[in-house]
C-alpha positions as CSV (number, residue, x, y, z in Angstrom):
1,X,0.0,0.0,0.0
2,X,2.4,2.7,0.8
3,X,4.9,1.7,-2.0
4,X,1.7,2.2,-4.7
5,X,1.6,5.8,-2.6
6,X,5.0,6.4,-3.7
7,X,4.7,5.4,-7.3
8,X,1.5,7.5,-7.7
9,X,3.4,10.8,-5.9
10,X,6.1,9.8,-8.2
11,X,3.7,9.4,-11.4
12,X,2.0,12.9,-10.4
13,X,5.2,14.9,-10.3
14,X,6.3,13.3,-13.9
15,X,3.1,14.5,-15.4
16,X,3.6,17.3,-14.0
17,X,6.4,18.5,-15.6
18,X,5.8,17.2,-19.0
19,X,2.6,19.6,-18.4
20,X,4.7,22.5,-17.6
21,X,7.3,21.5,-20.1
22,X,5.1,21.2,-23.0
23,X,3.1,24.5,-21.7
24,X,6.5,26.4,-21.5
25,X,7.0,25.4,-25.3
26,X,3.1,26.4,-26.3
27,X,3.1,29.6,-24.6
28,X,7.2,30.7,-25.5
29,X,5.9,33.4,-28.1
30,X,3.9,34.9,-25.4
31,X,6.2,35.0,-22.3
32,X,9.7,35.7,-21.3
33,X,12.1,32.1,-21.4
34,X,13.1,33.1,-17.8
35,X,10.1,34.3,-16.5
36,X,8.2,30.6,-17.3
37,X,11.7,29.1,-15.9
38,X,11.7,30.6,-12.4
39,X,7.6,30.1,-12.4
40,X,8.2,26.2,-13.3
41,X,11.3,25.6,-10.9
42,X,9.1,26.9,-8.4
43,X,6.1,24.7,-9.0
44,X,9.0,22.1,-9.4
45,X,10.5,22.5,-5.8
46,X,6.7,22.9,-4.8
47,X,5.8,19.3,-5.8
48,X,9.3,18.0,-4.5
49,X,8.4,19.1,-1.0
50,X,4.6,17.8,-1.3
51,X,6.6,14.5,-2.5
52,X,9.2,14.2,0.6
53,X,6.3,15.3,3.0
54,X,4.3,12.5,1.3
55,X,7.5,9.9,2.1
56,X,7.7,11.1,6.1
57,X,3.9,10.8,6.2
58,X,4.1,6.9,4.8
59,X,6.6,6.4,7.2
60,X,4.7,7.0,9.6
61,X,1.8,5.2,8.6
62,X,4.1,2.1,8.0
63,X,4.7,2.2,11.7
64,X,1.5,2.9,12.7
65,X,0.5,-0.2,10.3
66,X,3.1,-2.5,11.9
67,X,1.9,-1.4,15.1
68,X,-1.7,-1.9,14.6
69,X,-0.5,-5.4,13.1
70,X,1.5,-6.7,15.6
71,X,4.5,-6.4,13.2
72,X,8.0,-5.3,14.2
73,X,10.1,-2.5,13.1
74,X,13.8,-2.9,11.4
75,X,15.5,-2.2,14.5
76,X,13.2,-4.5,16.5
77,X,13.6,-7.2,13.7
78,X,17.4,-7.0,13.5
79,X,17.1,-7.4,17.3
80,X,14.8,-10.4,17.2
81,X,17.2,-12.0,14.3
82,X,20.6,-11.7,16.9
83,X,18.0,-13.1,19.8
84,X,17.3,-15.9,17.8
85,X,21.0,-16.4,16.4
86,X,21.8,-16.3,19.7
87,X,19.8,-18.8,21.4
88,X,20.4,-21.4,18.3
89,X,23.9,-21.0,19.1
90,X,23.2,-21.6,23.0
91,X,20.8,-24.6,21.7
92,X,23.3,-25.5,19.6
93,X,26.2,-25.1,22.2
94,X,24.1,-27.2,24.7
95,X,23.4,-30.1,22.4
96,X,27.0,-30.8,21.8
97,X,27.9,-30.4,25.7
98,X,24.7,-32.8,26.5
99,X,26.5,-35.4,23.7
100,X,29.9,-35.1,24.9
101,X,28.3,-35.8,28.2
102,X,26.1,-38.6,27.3
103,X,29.6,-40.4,25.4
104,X,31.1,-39.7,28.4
105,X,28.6,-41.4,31.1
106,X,28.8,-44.2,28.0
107,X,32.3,-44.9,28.1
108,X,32.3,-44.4,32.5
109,X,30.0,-47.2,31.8
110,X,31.7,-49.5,29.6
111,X,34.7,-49.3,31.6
112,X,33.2,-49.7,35.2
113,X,31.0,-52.8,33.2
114,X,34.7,-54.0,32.3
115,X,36.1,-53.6,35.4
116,X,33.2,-55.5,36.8
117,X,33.3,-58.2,34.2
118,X,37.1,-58.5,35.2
119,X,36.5,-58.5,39.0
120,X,33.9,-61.7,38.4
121,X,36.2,-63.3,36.1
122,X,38.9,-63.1,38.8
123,X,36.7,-64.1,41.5
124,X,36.0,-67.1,39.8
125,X,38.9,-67.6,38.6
126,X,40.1,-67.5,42.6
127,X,37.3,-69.5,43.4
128,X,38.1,-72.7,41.1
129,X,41.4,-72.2,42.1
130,X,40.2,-72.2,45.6
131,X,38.0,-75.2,45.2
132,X,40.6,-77.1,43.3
133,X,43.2,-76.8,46.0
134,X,40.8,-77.5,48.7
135,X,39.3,-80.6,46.7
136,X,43.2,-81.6,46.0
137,X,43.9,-81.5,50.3
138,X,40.7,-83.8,50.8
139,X,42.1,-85.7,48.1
140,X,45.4,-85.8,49.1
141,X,43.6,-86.4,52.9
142,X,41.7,-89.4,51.8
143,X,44.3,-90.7,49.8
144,X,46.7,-90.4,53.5
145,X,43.0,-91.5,55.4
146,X,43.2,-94.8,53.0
147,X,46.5,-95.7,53.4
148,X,46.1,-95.4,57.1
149,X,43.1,-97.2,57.1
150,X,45.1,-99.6,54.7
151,X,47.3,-100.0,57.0
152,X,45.5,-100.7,60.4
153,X,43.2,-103.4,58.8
154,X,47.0,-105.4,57.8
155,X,47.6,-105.5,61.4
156,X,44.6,-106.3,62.5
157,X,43.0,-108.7,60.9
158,X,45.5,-109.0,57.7
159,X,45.3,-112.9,58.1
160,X,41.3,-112.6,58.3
161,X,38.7,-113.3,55.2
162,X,38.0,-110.3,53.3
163,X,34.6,-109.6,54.7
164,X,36.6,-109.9,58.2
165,X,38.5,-106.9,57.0
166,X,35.9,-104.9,55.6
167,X,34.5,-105.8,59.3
168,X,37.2,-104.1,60.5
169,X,37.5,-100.7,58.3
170,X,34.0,-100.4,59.0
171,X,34.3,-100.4,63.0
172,X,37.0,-97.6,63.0
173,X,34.5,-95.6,60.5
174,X,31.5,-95.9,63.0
175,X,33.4,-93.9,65.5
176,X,34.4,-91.4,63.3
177,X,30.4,-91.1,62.9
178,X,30.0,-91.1,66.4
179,X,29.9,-88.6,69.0
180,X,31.7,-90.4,71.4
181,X,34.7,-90.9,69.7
182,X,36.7,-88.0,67.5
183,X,35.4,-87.3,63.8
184,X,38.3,-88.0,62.0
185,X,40.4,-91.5,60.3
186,X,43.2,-90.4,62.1
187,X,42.3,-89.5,65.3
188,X,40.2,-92.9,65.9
189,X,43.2,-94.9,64.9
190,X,45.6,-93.2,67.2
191,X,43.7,-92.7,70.1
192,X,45.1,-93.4,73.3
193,X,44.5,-97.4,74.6
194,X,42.6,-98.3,71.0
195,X,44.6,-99.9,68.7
196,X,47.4,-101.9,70.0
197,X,49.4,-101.5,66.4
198,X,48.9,-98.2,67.1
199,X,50.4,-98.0,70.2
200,X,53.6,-100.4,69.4
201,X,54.9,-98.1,65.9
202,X,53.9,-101.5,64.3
203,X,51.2,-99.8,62.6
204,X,53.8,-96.9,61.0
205,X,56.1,-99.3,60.3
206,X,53.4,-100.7,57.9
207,X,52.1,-97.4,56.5
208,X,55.4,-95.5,55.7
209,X,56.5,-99.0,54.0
210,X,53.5,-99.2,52.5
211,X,53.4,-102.6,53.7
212,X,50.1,-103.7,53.7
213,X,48.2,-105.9,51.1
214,X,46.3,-105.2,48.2
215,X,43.6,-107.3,49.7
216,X,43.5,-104.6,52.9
217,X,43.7,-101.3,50.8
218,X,40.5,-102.8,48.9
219,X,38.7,-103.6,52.3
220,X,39.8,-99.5,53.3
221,X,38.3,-98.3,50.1
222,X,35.1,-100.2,50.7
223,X,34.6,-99.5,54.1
224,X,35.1,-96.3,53.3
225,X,32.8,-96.1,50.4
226,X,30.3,-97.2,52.6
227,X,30.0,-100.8,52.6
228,X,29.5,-102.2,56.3
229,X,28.7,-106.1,57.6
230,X,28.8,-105.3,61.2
231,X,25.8,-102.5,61.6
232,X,26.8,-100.1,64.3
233,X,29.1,-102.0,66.1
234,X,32.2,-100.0,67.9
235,X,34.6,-102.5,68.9
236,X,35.6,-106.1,68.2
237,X,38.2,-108.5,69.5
238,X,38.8,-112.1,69.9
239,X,36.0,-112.7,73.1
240,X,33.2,-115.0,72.5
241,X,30.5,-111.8,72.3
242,X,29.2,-110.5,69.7
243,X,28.9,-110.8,65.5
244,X,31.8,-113.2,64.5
245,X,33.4,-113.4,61.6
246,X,36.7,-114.6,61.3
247,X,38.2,-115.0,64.6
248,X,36.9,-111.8,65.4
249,X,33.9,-110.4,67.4
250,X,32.2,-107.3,66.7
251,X,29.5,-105.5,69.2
């Protein structure tokens, strides 16, 4: 709207002097060259002024216009533009610090799951190693346990049947099982007044040796795998009480 003002102001004053040019040529017989001259750079300046008063007076309207329409003016649009420059640079700015945090957090995490995941492997690792050396003492305990065992059924009842050794084997693990006597191989064999083998070094003559028979080391194994002909008896000897076998008595 107010550039069409313009071009109409504009339009006016160019008719206007063709006018006044084309009137200065009609009427040059009847006046004076430089009396029409000063007359027409008058009307001239005239329309120049109405013109420039016309431009101050759109100005004003436009204002008034962007006012009344809720628009902004140059200096309010340039300051909205840096506003907005601004806070998409502080968006901007934000992004990339919330990113470098967030890969940041990410690789805290990876490494603390690492250094998790390589704590559990070591605690397991530990614990087979653990396991392993505590299952390679009870083996290396039976295998001793055995042997003993082994050993005090040779001097016991070496010259009995088998069953009579199994017999045996089977007393000595009773007590271990019992509460009256200790719960260990070892201490039942050498327990003071028990064993008479025991008692003379006859016994660790024959374990450190390795003296004993096959035949006894296979009664040891079985009585200590479980296998048991005498129930819950806790002693035996040569009386005439008791489960006999062999020359042996077991109550």
């Amino acid at each position: 709207m107010i550039q069409y003002k313009r071009w109409v102001s504009m339009a006016v004053v160019a008719t206007t002097v063709t006018v006044m040019t084309l009137g200065v040529n009609t009427q040059a017989a009847e006046h004076h060259t430089e009396m029409m001259y000063a007359s027409d750079h008058m009307e001239i300046a005239s329309f120049a002024q109405l013109l420039q008063d016309s431009e101050k007076t759109d100005e004003i309207v436009m204002e008034n216009e962007y006012q009344e329409a809720g628009l902004l003016t140059i200096e309010e649009l340039d300051k909205k533009i840096a506003e907005q420059k601004q806070a998409e640079k502080e968006a901007e700015e934000k992004a990339l610090q919330e990113k470098k945090e967030a890969e940041e957090k990410a690789q805290r995490e990876l490494e603390e799951a690492q250094k998790k995941e390589a704590e559990r492997i070591a605690a397991e690792q530990a614990e087979a190693q653990r396991k392993a050396e505590e299952e390679a003492a009870v083996a290396q305990l039976q295998e001793a346990d055995k042997e003993l065992l082994a050993s005090i059924i040779f001097c016991e009842a070496g010259n009995q049947p088998y069953e009579g050794q199994v017999a045996v084997g089977a007393v000595i693990m009773n007590r271990v099982k019992s509460a009256v006597y200790p719960n260990s191989i070892s201490e039942v064999v050498y327990q003071s007044g028990q064993f008479g083998p025991a008692m003379t070094g006859w016994l660790d003559s024959v374990r450190y040796s390795a003296g004993y028979t096959p035949s006894a080391m296979q009664a040891a194994i079985d009585a200590m795998s479980g296998s048991n002909p005498i129930g819950d008896c806790l002693y035996f000897d040569q009386g005439g009480m008791g489960y006999q076998l062999g020359d042996h008595y077991f109550h």
